[in-house]
N, C-alpha and C positions, 0 to 999 in steps of 0.2 A: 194582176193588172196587165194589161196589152201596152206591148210598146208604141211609140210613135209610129215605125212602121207599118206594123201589125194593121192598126187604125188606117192609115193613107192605102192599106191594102182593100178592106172592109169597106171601106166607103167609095173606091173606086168599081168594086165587084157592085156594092149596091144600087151606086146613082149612075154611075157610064155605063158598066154593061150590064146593068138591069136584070141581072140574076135576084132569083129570091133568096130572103133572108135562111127556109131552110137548107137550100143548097149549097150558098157559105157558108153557114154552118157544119154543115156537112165536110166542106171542102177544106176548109183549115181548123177540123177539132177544135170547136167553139158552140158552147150554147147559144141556142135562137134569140135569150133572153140578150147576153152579150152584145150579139149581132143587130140586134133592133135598137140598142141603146146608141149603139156608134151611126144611125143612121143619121139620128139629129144630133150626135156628137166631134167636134174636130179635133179635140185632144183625148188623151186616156186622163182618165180620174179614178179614184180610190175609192171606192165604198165600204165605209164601214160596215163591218155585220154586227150586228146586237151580241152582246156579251152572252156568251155560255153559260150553261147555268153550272154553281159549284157546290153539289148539297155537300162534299167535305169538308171544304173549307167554311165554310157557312158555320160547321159542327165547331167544327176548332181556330175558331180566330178569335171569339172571346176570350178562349186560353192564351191563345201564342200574344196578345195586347196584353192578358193580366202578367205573364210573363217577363213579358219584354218590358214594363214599368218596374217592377219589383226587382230584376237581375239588371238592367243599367246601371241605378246607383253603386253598383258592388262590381265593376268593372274597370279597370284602367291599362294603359299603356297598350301591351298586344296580348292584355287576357281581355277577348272581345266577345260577343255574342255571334254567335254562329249557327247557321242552318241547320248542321248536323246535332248543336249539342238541345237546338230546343228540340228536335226530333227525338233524340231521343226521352228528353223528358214528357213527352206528351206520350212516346209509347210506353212509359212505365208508370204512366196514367189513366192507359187502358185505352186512347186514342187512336183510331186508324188512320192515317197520313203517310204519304209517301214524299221523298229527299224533293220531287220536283213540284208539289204542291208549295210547301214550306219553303222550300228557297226563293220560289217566285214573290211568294206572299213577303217575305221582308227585304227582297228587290223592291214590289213596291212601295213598300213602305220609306223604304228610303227616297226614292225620288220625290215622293209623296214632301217629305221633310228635307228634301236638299237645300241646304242657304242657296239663296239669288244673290249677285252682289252686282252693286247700283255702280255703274259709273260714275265717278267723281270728277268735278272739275278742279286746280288748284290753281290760283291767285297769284301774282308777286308779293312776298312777304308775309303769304300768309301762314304756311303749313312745311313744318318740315316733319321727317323721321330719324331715331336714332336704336342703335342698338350695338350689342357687342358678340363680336364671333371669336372663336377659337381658331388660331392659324397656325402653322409650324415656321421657325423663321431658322438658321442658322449664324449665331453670335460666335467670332472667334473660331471658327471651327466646332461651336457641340450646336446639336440641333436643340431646341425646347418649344415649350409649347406655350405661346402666349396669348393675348385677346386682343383684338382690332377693335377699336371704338371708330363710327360710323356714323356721322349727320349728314344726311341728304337732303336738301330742299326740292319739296315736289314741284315747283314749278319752273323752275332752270334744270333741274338736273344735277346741280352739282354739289361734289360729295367733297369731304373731310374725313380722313384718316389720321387716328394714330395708333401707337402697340405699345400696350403695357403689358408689364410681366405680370400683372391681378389683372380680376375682373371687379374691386372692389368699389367702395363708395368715392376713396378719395382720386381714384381713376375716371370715376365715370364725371367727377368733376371738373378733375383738371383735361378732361377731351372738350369737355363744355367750351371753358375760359379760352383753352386754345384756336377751335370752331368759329368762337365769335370774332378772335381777334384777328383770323386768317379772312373770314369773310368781312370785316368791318362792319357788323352791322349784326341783329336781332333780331330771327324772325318770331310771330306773334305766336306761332302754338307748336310745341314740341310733343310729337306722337312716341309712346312708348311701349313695349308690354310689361308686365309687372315684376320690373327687376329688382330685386332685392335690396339692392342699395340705395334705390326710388322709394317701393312701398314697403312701410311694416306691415300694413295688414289693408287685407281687400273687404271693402264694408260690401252691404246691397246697393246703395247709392253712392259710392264715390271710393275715395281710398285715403288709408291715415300717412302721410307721406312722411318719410326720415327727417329731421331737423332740420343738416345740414344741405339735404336738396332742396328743400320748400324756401330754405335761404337763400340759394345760388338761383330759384328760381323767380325769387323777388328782387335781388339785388339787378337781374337782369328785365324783372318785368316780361317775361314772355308766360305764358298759360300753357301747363303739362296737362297731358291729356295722356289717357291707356286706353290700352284694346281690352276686349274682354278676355276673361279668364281662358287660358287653351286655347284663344282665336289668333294667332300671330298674326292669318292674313290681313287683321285690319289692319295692318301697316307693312303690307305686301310691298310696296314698293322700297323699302330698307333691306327685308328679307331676300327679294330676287337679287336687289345691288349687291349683299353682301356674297351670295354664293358665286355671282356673277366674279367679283372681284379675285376670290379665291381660285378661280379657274383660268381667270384671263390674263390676272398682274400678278397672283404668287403662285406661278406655276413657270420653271422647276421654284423650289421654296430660293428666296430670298436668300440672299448674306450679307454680314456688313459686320463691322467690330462692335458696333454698339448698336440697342435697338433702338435708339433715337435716327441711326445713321440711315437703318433701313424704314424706318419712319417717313423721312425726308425724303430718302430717296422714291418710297410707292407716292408719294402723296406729289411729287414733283411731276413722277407717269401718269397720274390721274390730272392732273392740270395741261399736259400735254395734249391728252387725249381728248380733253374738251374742249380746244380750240378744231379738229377736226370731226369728232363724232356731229352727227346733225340731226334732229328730227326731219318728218314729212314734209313740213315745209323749207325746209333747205336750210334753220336757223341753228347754228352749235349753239352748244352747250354755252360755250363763254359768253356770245352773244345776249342768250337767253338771261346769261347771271348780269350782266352788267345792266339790263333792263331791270330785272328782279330787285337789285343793290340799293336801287334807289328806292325801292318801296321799304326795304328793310327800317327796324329801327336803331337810334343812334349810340352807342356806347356808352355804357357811365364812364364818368370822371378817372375809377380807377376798375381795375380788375379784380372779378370776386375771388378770394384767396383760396385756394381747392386743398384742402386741409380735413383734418378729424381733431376735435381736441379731444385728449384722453387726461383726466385724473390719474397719477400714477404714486406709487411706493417707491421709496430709496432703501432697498435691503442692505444691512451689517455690513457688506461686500460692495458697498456702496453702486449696484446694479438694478437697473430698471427694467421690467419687463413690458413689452407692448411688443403684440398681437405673436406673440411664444417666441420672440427672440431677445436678448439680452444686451443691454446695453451699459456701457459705464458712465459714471457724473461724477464731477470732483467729491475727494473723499468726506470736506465738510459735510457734504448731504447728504451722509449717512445718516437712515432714521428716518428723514423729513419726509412729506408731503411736497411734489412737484407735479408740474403740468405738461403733459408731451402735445405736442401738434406737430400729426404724422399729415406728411406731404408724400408725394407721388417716390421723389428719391433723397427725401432725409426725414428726419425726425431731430426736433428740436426740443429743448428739456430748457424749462423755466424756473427758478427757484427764486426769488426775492429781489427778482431787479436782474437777477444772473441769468446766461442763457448759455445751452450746447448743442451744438448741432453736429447730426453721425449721420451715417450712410443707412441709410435705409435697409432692413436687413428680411430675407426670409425666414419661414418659421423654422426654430430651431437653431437658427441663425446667431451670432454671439461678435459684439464688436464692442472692443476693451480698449481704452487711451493711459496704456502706465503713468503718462501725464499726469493724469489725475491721483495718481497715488504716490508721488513724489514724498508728502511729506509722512505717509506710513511707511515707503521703506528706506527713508533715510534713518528709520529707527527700527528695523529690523532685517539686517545683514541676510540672514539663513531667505527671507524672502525675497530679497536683491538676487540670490545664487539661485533662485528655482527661476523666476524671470527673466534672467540676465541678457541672452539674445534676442526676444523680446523688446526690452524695455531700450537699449542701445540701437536697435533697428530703427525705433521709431525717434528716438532723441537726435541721429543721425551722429556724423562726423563733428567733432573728434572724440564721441564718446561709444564710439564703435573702435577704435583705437586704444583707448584708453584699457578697454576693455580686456583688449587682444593682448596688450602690454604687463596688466595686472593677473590675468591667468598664467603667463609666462613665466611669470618672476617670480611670483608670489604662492599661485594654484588657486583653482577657485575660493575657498572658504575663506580665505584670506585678503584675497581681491575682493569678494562681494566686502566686505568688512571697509575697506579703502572707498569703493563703490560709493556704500552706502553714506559712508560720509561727504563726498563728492556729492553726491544728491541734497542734502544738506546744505550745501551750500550754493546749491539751484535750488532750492526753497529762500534762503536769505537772499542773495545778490542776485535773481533774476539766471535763464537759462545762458543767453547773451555774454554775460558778462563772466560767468565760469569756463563759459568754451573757448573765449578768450584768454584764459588764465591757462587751460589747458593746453592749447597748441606752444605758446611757453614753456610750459612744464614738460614736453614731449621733444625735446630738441633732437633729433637724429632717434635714434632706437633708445633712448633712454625715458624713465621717468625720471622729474624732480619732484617729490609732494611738497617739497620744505616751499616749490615756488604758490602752491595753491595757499598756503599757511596766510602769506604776506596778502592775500587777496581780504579787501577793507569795502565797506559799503560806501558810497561817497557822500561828504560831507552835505546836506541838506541845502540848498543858495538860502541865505540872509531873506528874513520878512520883515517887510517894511509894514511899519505903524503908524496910523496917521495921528495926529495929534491936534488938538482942537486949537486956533488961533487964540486963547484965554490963553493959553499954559505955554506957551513958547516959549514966555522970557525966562521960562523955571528952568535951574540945573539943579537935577536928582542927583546925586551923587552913590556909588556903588556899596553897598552896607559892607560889612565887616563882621566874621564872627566874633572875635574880642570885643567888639560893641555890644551886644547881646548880652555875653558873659558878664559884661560891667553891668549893665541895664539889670540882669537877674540878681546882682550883688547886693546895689540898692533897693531894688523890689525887699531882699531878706531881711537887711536894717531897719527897713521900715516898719517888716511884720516885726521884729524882734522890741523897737521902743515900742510899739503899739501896746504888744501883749504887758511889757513892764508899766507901764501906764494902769 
């Protein structure tokens, strides 16, 4: 094709100075046919020529189709279908083709099948996206690797972060409850892909959703919606944020003592930034949401509790297991059947009106309250001395003293033995009221046990009995056992003339 040039050249050879067409042709290496087309032409145009004929391909393209249907299904990740590997399979089919035939032909095949995607328009209130990333954050000084939860509203722009150390169901919850209550409001449809703690299973027409989602998402009334299977871009707009994020606000990675702290703090720079970022027409982000807010819907009453409940076993060792870490319950419930509801950072144990709550623990993880075993090893000394630093760390002062005291004097075997009866008596009288006994008992470097001896439960207060206005003027008077004993005397007299009768 002739450039614009070329053409203002041709045409002023042909109409000002009236040279003939094979002359310019002649004159700047151009066919005649070129040369008479630009006579009545003012721009350059493109002409198609008629497609070439391909008697090889023509041979072998029903193969390389029958091919390429039968070897898709049996492909994933980066074992893909390739130019070279149908090539060779067509030549040890006895096929003649070469690398530039075949590579062309499934070029075109692909653009042939390229997705088009439609511009979308988004609403106030009507459409958000959510999803979770893996990020590296710095807690304390150790780096680890945790997961960003991410609601963005398409129509303002503005986003929600938080970081949990899973990427599990009772996470993807509690970023929900949090999301809603940072934006005050509900928008009508939450876009997903098919995260596992969303869906159990991907039907043809729709998806079977987990219990506890399809409840958080009733309790809130908004409509979850998912992308198709493998398609993440139907909710491109969460996917570019979230990369986006990762490169612009955790970069160098983040620190903070807790990952709530660095929580707070990304989610504070995200809110900064959207009072200056601005679309095309000049409008921020904040702007946009306080527009948006008011389309949103309104809160319920209370907030949905982002929880899992687990049915759970209380093992001999009176320990519970949820999700491979161990936990302790008072020793009664040893045996029983109890209830866990695992939350984001505890887990709570329910047993008959009873409840405990522990720190939430990783797999493999093991969190033990000697508390709870109070009154097993007030009865077994030998298991007081394997525990003993343990079990006085956590009871605190002055039984971390006591401790130090009874090793001293005594040597361990013998201290646990003191110990354990001391324990014993924080099963009777309450923890409070032994510790009291003991800083007494502990005066300067000494022990006294003889002062733990005199420690007494206190006396019960006085209950009052009401008594019916009939019966006031009565005096009961207090019985007597020699009353009785007389009473059973004459009871015997009686049986005795009876029988002589």
């Amino acid at each position: 094709m002739l450039s614009m040039d070329q053409v203002a050249v041709v045409r002023h050879k042909l109409l000002v100075e009236g040279l003939s067409a094979r002359r310019v042709a002649r004159e700047m290496g151009l066919s005649r046919n070129t040369v008479r087309r630009y006579r009545g032409l003012s721009e350059p145009i493109r002409v198609e020529a008629a497609g070439r004929r391909r008697p090889t391909l023509d041979v072998v393209r029903e193969r390389i189709d029958a091919l390429l249907e039968e070897w898709t299904p049996r492909t994933g990740g980066k074992q893909r279908i390739t130019g070279s590997r149908v090539l060779r399979q067509l030549r040890s089919e006895g096929y003649r083709a070469g690398h530039t035939l075949v590579r062309a032909y499934l070029a075109e095949l692909r653009l042939r099948t390229a997705e088009v995607f439609v511009p979308l328009v988004h609403r106030p209130g009507d459409s958000g996206q959510v999803d979770f990333f893996e990020v590296l954050v710095e807690i304390a000084g150790e780096r680890r690797k945790v997961w960003m939860f991410l609601l963005r509203l398409m129509y303002s722009g503005r986003d929600f972060v938080w970081l949990y150390g899973r990427g599990d169901q009772v996470s993807l919850l509690d970023g929900h409850v949090r999301a809603f209550e940072a934006m005050d409001g509900v928008v009508r449809r939450l876009v997903y892909d098919n995260l596992k703690p969303a869906v159990t299973r991907v039907l043809r027409r729709g998806r079977d959703l987990a219990e506890r989602f399809q409840a958080m998402a009733s309790h809130y009334a908004f409509e979850p919606c998912f992308a198709r299977p493998g398609e993440g871009h139907d909710k491109g707009g969460v996917e570019s944020r979230g990369g986006h994020l990762r490169l612009q606000h955790m970069v160098p990675i983040p620190q903070g003592e807790s990952l709530a702290a660095i929580a707070r703090a990304l989610q504070a720079d995200l809110d900064a930034e959207a009072t200056t970022k601005a679309d095309a027409a000049g409008r921020t982000v904040a702007e946009r949401f306080r527009e948006e807010q008011g389309a949103l819907r309104p809160l319920p009453a209370t907030p949905y509790e982002a929880r899992r409940v687990v049915p759970v076993s209380v093992s001999s060792r009176s320990l519970v297991q949820v999700e491979g870490a161990a936990y302790s319950v008072p020793c009664r419930w040893a045996r029983r059947e109890a209830t866990a509801y695992v939350s984001v950072e505890s887990v709570r144990f329910v047993l008959g009106g009873e409840e405990v709550i522990r720190p939430r623990q990783g797999f493999g993880g093991r969190s033990v309250a000697y508390r709870h075993y109070l009154p097993e090893l007030a009865r077994k000394p030998q298991a007081v001395r394997q525990v003993a630093p343990e079990l006085v760390a956590e009871l605190g002062e002055p039984f971390g003293r006591l401790w130090g005291l009874l090793v001293t004097s005594h040597g361990e075997l013998e201290g646990a033995r003191v110990l354990a009866r001391v324990l014993g008596a924080v099963v009777d009288h309450g923890e409070e009221a032994v510790a009291g006994a003991l800083v007494g008992a502990m005066a300067g470097d000494r022990l006294d046990l003889g002062a733990l001896a005199r420690l007494r439960p206190p006396d019960p207060p006085p209950r009052e009995i009401e008594i019916p206005e009939a019966l006031r003027g009565y005096t009961i008077e207090s019985a007597c056992a020699a009353d009785y004993d007389a009473l059973l005397a004459t009871v015997e007299d009686l049986s005795l003339a009876v029988a002589h009768e």
